[in-house]
Structures are given as C-alpha cells and as structure tokens.
N, C-alpha and C positions, 0 to 999 in steps of 0.2 A: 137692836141693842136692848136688853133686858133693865129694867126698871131700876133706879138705883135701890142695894139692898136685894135685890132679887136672888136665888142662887140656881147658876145653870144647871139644867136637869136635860137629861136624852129619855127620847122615848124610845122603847125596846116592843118588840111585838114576839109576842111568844103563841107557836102554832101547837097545840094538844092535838096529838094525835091517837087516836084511841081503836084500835083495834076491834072487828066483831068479835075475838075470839078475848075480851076482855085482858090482853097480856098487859104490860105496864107501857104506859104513855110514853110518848117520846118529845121534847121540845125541843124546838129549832128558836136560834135566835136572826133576826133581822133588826138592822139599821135602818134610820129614815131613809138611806136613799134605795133602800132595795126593800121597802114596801110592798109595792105594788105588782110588779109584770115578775118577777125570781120567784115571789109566794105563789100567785097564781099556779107558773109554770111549774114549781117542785109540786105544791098541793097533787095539780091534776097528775103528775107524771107519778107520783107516791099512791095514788088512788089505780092507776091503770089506766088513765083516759084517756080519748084522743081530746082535742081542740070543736071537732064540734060532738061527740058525746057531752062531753061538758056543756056547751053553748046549747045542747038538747034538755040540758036538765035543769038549764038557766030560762030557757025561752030566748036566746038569743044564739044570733049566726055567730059558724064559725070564726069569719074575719073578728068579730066585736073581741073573742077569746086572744085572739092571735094579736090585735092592737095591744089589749090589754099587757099582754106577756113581752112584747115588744116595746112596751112603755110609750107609745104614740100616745094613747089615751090612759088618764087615771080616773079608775072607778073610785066611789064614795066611799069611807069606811063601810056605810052599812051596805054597800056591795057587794065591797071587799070579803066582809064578814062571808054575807049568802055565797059568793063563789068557792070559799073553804070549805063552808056545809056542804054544798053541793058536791064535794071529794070524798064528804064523810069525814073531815073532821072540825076541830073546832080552834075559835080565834080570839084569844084573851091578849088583854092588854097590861101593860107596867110602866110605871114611871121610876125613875132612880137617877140620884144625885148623880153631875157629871163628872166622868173620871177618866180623864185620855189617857192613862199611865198605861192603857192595852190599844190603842187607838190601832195600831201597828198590824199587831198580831191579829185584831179581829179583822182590821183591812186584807188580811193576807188569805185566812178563811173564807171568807166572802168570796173574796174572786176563787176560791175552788170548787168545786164541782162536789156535789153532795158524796161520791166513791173516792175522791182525793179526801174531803175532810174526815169520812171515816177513817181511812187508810193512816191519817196524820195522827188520831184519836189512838187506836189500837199500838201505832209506835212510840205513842206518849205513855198509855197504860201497860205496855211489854217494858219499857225504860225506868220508870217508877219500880215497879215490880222487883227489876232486875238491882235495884238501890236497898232496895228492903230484905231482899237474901242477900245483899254483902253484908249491910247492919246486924244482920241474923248472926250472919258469919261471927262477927266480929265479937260479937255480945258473950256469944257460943266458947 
C-alpha cells in the first residue's frame, strides 16, 4: 500500500522500434505483468530470430531465451534492456498517473496476438473514417 498522500502511477514500457531503412518508429505498449517473457518473444519474433540465434548474440543457450519468453525466469531491467538491443531495437521507459478507466480494453489487447491487434487497429481506423464521410456528408 502506497504512502499516505502518495498517487498511484502504472509503469508503462514503450519498445522503439527503428527500422534500418530509417522509416517511422513503431511503439508497443506493455503492462507490468507482460514485461518480461511477451517483449522478449515479440522483440525476437519482430527482428526474425529464432530462440537460440538470439541466445547467440546474447552469449547465452538457447533454453535461458525460451525460460525467459516462458516467464520461468525474469531477467533484470538491464537485461531486459540488452536482449531488445540484441533484436535491433530499443527499450524506453514511462511513468504516468494511474487511470483504470481503460483497464478493460487494454486487458483485451494484451491477450491478442500482435496480427489480431492490428487487424482490431485498421477496424477501428476504417470505423472512424467511415464517421467523418457521414459528418462530411451532412455539413455538405
């Protein structure tokens, strides 16, 4: 329980993803409970790796990668960190006020699958879209 006077704050992990070919960055957000073994696993899977490619550019076996991703074991932030690098991208941090008013929604996200949450993203931006040519309409 936080300190009387204190105000709760979530921490958010935001992955930069940066392109060789310099195009525009992409950020992922994660929850404390999918720190660890989700980022691993998208990082390497976003870079093209296998489990021990990766664990070859760590200096560590295969299994250690696979524990990792399986959440047996939790690496260090500054692990955390070098196993992003080691994907080729990079691993910034944020703090921000806490606000469960999306608690829901982003639990829903999470449990999807990186080609489910695009697929959600592009029905959300075709939906929107489709709001703004009625408004058009209407104005018209």
């Amino acid at each position: 329980m936080p300190f009387e006077g204190a105000q709760a704050t979530t921490v958010g992990l935001q992955m930069t993803i940066t392109p060789p070919q310099d195009l525009e960055s992409t950020y992922l957000y994660y929850s404390g409970h999918m720190v660890t073994g989700d980022l691993i696993k998208e990082a390497r899977l976003r870079a093209g790796l296998t489990q021990r490619e990766l664990g070859a550019r760590l200096a560590k076996a295969q299994s250690v990668i696979a524990r990792w991703e399986r959440d047996e074991v939790s690496p260090s932030l500054e692990t955390l960190r070098e196993v992003v690098r080691a994907c080729g991208f990079d691993l910034t941090f944020f703090m921000s006020k806490f606000d469960d008013s999306n608690v829901t929604i982003i639990d829903q996200h999470l449990r999807m699958t990186p080609a489910e949450r695009f697929a959600d993203l592009i029905a959300r931006v075709r939906f929107h879209e489709q709001r703004e040519k009625v408004k058009a309409r209407r104005r018209a």
